[in-house]
One Martini backbone bead per residue (centre of mass of N, CA, C, O) as a GRO file, in nm:
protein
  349
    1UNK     BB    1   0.096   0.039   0.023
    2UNK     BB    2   0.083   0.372  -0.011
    3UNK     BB    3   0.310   0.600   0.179
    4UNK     BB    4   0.539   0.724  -0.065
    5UNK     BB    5   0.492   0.991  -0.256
    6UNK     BB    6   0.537   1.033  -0.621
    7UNK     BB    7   0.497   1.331  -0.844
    8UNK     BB    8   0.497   1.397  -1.145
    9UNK     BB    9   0.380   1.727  -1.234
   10UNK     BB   10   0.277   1.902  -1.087
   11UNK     BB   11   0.226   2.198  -1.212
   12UNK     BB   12   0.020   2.063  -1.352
   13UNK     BB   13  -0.328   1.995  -1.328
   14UNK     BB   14  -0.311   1.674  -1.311
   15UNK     BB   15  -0.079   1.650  -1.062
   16UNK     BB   16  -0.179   1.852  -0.823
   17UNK     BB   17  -0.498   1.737  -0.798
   18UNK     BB   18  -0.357   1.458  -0.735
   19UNK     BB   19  -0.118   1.527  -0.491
   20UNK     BB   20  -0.374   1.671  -0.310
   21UNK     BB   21  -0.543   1.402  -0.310
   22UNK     BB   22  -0.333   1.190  -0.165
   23UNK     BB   23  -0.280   1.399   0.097
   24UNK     BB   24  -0.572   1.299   0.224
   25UNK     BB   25  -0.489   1.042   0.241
   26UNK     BB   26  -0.485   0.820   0.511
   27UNK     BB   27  -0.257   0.591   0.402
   28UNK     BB   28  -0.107   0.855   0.332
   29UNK     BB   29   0.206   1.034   0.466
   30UNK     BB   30   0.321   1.114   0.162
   31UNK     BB   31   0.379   1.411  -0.051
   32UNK     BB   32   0.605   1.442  -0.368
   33UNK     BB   33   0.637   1.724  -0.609
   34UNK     BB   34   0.755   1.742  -0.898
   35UNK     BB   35   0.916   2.025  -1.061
   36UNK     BB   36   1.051   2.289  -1.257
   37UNK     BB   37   0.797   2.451  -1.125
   38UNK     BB   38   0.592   2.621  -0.926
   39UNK     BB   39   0.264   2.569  -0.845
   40UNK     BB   40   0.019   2.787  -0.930
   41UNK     BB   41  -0.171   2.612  -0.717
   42UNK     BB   42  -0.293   2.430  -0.500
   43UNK     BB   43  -0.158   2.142  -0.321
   44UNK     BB   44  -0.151   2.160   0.020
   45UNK     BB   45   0.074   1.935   0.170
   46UNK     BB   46   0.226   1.925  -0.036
   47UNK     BB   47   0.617   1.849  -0.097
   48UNK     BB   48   0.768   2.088  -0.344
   49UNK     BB   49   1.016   1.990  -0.551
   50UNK     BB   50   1.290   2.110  -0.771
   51UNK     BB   51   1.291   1.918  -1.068
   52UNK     BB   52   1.453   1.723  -1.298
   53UNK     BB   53   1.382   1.432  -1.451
   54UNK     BB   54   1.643   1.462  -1.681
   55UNK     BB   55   1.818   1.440  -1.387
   56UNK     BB   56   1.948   1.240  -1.183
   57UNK     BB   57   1.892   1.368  -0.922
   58UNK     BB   58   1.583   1.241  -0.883
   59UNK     BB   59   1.750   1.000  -0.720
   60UNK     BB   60   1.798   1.188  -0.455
   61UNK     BB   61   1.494   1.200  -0.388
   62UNK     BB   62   1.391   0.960  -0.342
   63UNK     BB   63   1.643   0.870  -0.159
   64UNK     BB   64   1.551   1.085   0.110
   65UNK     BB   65   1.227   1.028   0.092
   66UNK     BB   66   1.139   0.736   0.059
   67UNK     BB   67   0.988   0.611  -0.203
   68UNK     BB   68   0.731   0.357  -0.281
   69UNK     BB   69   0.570   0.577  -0.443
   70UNK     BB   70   0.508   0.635  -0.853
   71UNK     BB   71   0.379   0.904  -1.038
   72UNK     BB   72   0.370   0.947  -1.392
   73UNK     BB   73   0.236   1.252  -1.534
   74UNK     BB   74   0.504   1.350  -1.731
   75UNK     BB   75   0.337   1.325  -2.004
   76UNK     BB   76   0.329   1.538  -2.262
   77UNK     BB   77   0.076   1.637  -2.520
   78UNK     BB   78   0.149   1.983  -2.566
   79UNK     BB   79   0.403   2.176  -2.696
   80UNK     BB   80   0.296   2.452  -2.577
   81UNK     BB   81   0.328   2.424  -2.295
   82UNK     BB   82   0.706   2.360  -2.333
   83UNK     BB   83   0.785   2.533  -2.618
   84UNK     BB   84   0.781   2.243  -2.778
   85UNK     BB   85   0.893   1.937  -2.941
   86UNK     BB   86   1.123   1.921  -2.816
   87UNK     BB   87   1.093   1.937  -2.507
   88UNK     BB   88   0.897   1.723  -2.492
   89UNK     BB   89   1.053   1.485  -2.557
   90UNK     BB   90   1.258   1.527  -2.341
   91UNK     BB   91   1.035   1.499  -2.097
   92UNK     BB   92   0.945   1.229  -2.190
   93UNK     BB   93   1.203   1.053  -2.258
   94UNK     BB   94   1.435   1.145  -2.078
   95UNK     BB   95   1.280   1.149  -1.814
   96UNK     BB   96   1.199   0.886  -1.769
   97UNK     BB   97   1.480   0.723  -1.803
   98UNK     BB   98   1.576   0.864  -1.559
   99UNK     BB   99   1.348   0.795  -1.349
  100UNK     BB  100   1.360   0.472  -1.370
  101UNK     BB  101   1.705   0.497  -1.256
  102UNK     BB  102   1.598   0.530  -1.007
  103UNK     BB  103   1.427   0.335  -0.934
  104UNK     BB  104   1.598   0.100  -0.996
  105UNK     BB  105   1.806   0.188  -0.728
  106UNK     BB  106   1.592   0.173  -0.567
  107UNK     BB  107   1.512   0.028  -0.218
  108UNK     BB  108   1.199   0.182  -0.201
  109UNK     BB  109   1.047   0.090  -0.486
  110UNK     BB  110   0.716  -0.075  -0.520
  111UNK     BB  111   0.569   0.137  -0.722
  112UNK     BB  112   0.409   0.212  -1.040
  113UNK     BB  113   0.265   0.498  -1.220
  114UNK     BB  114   0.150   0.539  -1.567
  115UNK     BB  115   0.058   0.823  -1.746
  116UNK     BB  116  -0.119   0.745  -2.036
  117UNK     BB  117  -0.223   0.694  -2.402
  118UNK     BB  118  -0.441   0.563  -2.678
  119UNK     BB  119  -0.240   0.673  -2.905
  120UNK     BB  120  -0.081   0.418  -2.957
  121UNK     BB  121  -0.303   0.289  -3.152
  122UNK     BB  122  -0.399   0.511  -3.291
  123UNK     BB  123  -0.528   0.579  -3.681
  124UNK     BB  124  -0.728   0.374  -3.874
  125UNK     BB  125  -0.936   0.208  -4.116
  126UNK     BB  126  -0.766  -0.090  -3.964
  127UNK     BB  127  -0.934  -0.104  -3.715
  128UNK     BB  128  -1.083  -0.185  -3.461
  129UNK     BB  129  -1.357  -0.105  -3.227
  130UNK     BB  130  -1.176  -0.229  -3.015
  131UNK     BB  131  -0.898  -0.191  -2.777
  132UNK     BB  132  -0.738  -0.386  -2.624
  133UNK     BB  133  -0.433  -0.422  -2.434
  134UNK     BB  134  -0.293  -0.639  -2.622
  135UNK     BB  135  -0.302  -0.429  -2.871
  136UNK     BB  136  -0.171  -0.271  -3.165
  137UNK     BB  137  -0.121  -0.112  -3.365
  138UNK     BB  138  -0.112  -0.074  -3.702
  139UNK     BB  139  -0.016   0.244  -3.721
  140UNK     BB  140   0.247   0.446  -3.571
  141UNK     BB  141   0.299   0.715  -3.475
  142UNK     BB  142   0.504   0.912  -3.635
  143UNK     BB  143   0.437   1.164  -3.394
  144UNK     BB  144   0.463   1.289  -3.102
  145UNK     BB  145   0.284   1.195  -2.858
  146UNK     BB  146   0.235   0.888  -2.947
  147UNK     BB  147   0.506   0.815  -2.983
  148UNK     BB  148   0.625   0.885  -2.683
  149UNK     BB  149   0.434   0.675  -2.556
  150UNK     BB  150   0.574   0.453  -2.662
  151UNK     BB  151   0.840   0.461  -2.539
  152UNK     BB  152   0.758   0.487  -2.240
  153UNK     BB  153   0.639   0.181  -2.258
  154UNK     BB  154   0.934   0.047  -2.342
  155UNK     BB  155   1.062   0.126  -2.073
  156UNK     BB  156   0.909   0.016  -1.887
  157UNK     BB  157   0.923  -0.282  -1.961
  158UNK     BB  158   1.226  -0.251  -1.895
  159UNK     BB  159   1.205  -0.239  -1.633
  160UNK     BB  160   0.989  -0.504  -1.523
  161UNK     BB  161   1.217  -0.656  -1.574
  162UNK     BB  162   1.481  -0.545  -1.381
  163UNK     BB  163   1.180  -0.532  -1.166
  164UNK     BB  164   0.999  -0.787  -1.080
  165UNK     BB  165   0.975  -0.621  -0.744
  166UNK     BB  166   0.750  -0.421  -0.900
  167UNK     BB  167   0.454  -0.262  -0.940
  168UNK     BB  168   0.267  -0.186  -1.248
  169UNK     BB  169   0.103   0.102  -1.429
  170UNK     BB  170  -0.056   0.119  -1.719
  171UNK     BB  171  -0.275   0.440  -1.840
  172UNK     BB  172  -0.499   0.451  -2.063
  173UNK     BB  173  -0.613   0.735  -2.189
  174UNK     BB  174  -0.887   0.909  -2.293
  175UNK     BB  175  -0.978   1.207  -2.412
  176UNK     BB  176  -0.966   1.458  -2.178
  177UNK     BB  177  -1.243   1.627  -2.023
  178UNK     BB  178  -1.361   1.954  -1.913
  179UNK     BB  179  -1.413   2.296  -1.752
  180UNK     BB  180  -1.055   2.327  -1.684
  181UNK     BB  181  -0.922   2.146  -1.901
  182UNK     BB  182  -0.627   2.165  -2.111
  183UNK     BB  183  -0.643   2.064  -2.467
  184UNK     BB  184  -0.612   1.992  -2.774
  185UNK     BB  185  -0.915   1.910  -2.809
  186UNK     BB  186  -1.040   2.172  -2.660
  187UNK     BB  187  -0.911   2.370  -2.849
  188UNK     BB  188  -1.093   2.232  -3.102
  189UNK     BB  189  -1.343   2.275  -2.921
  190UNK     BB  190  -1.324   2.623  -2.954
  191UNK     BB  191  -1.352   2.695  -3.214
  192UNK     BB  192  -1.572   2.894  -3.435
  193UNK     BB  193  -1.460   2.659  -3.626
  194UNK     BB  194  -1.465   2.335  -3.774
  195UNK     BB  195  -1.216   2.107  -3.912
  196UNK     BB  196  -1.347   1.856  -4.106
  197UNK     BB  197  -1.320   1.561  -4.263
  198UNK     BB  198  -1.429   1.459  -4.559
  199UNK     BB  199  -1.640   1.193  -4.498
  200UNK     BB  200  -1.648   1.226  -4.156
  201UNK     BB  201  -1.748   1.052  -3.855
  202UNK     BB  202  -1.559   0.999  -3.585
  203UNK     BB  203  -1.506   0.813  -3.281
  204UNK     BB  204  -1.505   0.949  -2.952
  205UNK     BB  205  -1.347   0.906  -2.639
  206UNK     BB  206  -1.386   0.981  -2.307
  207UNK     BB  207  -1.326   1.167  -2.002
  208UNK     BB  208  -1.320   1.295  -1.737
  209UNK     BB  209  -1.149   1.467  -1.511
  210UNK     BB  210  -1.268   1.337  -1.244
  211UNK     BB  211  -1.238   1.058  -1.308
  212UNK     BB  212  -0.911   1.046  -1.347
  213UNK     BB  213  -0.855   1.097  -1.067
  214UNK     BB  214  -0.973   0.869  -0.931
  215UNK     BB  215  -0.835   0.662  -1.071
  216UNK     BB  216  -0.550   0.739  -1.003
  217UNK     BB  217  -0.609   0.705  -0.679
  218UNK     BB  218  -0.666   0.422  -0.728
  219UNK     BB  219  -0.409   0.309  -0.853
  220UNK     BB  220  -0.199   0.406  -0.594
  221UNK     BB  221  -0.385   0.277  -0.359
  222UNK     BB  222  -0.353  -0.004  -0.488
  223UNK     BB  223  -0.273  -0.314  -0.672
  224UNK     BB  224  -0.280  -0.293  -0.931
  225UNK     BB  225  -0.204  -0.440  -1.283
  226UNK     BB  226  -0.050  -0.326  -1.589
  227UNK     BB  227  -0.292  -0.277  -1.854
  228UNK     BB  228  -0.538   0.018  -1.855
  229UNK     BB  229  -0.778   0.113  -1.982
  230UNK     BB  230  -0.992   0.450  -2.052
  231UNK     BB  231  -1.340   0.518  -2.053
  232UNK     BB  232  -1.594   0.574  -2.132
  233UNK     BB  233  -1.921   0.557  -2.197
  234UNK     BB  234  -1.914   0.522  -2.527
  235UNK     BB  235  -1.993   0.761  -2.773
  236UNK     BB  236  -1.844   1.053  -2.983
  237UNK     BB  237  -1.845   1.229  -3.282
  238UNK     BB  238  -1.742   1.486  -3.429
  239UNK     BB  239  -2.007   1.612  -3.513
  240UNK     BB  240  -2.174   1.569  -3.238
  241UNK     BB  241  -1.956   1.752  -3.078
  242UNK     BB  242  -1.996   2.053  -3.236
  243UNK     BB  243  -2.282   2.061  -3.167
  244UNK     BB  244  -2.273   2.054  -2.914
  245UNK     BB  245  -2.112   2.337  -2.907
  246UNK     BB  246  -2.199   2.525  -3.147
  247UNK     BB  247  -2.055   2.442  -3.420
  248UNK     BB  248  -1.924   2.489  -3.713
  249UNK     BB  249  -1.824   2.356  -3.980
  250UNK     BB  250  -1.525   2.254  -4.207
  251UNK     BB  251  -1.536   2.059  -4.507
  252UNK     BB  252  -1.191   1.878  -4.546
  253UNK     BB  253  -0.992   1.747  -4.700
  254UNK     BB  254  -0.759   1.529  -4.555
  255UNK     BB  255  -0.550   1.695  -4.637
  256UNK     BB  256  -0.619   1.968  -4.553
  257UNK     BB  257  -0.691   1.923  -4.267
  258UNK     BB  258  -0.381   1.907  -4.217
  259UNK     BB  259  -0.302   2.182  -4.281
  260UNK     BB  260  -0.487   2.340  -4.108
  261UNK     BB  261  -0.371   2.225  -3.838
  262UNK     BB  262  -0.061   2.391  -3.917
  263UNK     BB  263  -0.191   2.626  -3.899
  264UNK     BB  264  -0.362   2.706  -3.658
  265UNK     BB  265  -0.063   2.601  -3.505
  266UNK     BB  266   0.061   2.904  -3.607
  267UNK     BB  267  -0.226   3.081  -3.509
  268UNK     BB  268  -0.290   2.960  -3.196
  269UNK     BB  269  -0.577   2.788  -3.179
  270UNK     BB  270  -0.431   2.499  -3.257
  271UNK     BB  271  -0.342   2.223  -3.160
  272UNK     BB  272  -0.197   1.965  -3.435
  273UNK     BB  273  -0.097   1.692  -3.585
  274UNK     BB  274  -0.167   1.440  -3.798
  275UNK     BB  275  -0.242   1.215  -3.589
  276UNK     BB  276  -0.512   1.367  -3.487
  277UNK     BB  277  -0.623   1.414  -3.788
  278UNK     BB  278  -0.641   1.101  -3.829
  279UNK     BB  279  -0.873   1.050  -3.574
  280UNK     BB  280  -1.080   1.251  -3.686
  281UNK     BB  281  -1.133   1.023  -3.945
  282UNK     BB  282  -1.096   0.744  -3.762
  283UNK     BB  283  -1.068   0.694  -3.480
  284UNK     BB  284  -1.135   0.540  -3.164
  285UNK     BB  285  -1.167   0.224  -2.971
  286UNK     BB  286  -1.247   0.105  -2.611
  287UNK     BB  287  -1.170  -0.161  -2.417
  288UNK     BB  288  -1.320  -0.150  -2.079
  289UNK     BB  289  -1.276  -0.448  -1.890
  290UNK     BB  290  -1.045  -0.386  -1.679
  291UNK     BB  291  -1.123  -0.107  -1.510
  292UNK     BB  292  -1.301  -0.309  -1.358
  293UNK     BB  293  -1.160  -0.563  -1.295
  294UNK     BB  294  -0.905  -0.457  -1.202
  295UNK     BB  295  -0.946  -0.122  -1.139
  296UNK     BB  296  -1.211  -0.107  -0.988
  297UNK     BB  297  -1.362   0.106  -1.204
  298UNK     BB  298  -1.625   0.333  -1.214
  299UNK     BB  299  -1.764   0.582  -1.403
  300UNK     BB  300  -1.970   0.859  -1.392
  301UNK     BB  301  -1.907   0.923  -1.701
  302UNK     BB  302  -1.960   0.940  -2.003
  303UNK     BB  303  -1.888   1.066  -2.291
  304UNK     BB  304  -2.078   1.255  -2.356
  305UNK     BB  305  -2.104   1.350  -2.033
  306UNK     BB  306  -1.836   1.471  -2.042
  307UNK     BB  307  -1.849   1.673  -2.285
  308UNK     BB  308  -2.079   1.853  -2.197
  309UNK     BB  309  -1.948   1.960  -1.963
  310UNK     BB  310  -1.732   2.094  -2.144
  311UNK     BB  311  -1.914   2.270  -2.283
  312UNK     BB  312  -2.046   2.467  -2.042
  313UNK     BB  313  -1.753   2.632  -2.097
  314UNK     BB  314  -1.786   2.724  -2.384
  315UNK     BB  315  -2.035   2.831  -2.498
  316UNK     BB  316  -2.207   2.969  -2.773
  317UNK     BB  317  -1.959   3.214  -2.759
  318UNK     BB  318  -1.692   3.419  -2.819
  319UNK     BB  319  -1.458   3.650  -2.811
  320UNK     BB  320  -1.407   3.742  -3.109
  321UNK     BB  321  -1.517   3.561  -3.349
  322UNK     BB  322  -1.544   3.674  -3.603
  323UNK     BB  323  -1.205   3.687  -3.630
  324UNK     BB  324  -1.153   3.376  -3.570
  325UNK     BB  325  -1.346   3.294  -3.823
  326UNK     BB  326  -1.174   3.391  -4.042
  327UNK     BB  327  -0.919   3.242  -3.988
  328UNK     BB  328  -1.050   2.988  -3.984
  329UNK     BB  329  -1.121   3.042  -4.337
  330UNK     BB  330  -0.807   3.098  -4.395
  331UNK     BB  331  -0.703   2.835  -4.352
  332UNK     BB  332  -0.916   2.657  -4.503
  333UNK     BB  333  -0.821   2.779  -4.801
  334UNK     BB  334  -0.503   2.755  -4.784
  335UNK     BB  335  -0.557   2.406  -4.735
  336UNK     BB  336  -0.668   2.374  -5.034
  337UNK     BB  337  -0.494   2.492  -5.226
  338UNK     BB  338  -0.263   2.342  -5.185
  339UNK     BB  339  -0.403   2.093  -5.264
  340UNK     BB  340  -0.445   2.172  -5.523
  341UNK     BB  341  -0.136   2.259  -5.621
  342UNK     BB  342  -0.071   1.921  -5.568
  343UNK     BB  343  -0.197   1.810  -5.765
  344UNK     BB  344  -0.178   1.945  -6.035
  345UNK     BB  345   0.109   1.907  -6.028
  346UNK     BB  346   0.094   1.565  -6.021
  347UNK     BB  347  -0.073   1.590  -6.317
  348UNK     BB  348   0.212   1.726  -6.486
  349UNK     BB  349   0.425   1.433  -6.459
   0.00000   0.00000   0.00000
């Protein structure tokens, strides 16, 4: 059972509000939050600890702290969090590599928990209805968050070899989404006009935020191990998504919407890889009878009830909607045209 915990991550939103929810926990006694900046938001009792995971150093604080179980956070899916796709990188995979070197010479941690997600899976066309625990992808993810998240599952299997006395949990989680937690599916359904790939409408699970947390917590103080899936009962498509926030779409050929979505976060609206814009086009579906067996979890919200809380702190429109709907009609513009001049180039060879 655990009883000094350690949080990376502790200064982004959700790794904050687990390591103050782990602090009122009575069965723990203690836990430390490491992150490279404090946290800006109220962490309560938590012992607040400025490492970064990238340095060895890492190791020097487990092991004065006693630390036996280990809560893996810092996987960023989002580069404009922490400055771009490099510190991305550096902090999900050097950062990873880093923590488990150093997990693997304590003395003291028997316990491994690790937040990741179904991005792993990818999105084709040729994947099945649902994703079990035991499948990979069809297609693995070219890159951003979603190859992190394979090399990151990659290191742990390598740990799990080296120390088969530590219990691991690895967390795929759907897309998080709730009224607080800013993340790239959510500033997507912020836009006040939507790019969808034309002729799809991919099916899409969520988790509320809320139910994320206590998932989390349940995680932490449990004895599950192994890996498992996370998400929402039901399905909500990519229209019904629209819809439910109140947004127009943009049906834009699926090399078009890829361009979209590249210039989109040029111009600051929304972050999003070629890989989520597969997503989007192709959906992506999870057996979650894990989540229930091994980890003894039923979510409050099913997928639609988390994304509708979610549609709720977005309201009908936004400030200045106007000026931001003609950007994102001038991005769908250039990357039809772009779309168009390459195809036309194609036909002239």
């Amino acid at each position: 059972m655990a009883s000094v915990v350690l949080v990376t991550g502790v200064s982004r939103y959700l790794g904050g509000l687990l390591a103050r929810r782990l602090s009122a926990q009575p069965s723990v006694a203690r836990v430390v939050g490491v992150d490279v900046i404090p946290p800006a938001h109220d962490i309560g009792d938590v012992e607040f600890v400025r490492a970064d995971i990238r340095n060895p150093m890492i190791a020097r604080v487990i092991e004065t702290t006693g630390v036996d179980t280990v809560v893996h956070m810092n996987v960023i899916a989002t580069p404009t969090f922490v400055g771009g796709r490099t510190p991305q990188k550096e902090i999900n995979v050097i950062g990873t590599m880093q923590l488990l070197a150093a997990c693997q010479k304590s003395r003291t941690v028997r316990r491994l928990v690790v937040k990741s997600s179904a991005a792993v899976y990818g999105s084709t066309p040729r994947d099945p209805a649902m994703f079990t625990e035991d499948m990979g992808a069809k297609r693995s993810p070219s890159g951003g968050f979603g190859k992190d998240s394979i090399e990151v599952e990659g290191y742990v299997r390598g740990f799990a070899r080296r120390r088969p006395d530590t219990d691991i949990l690895t967390l795929r989680f759907a897309n998080i989404v709730g009224p607080r937690i800013r993340t790239s599916i959510t500033d997507y359904f912020n836009l006040p006009a939507i790019p969808v790939p034309l002729g799809y409408d991919a099916r899409m699970q969520f988790m509320h935020e809320d139910d994320a947390i206590d998932a989390l917590v349940r995680a932490t103080t449990g004895g599950a191990k192994g890996v498992v899936n996370l998400a929402g009962d039901g399905v909500v498509t990519v229209l019904q998504a629209a819809s439910i926030v109140g947004r127009p779409v943009l049906p834009l050929p699926l090399p078009a919407a890829g361009i979209a979505g590249s210039l989109a976060k040029r111009f600051g609206l929304a972050d999003f890889s070629s890989d989520q814009m597969s997503f989007l086009a192709f959906g992506r579906g999870l057996d979650t009878s894990r989540m229930r067996t091994v980890l003894g979890f039923e979510p409050r919200y099913t997928s639609r009830g988390a994304f509708e809380d979610f549609a709720r702190s977005v309201g009908p429109a936004m400030p200045a909607a106007a000026v931001i709907g003609d950007a994102v009609s001038g991005v769908a513009g250039t990357a039809s045209q772009a779309v168009l001049r390459s195809l036309g180039t194609g036909r002239g060879r």
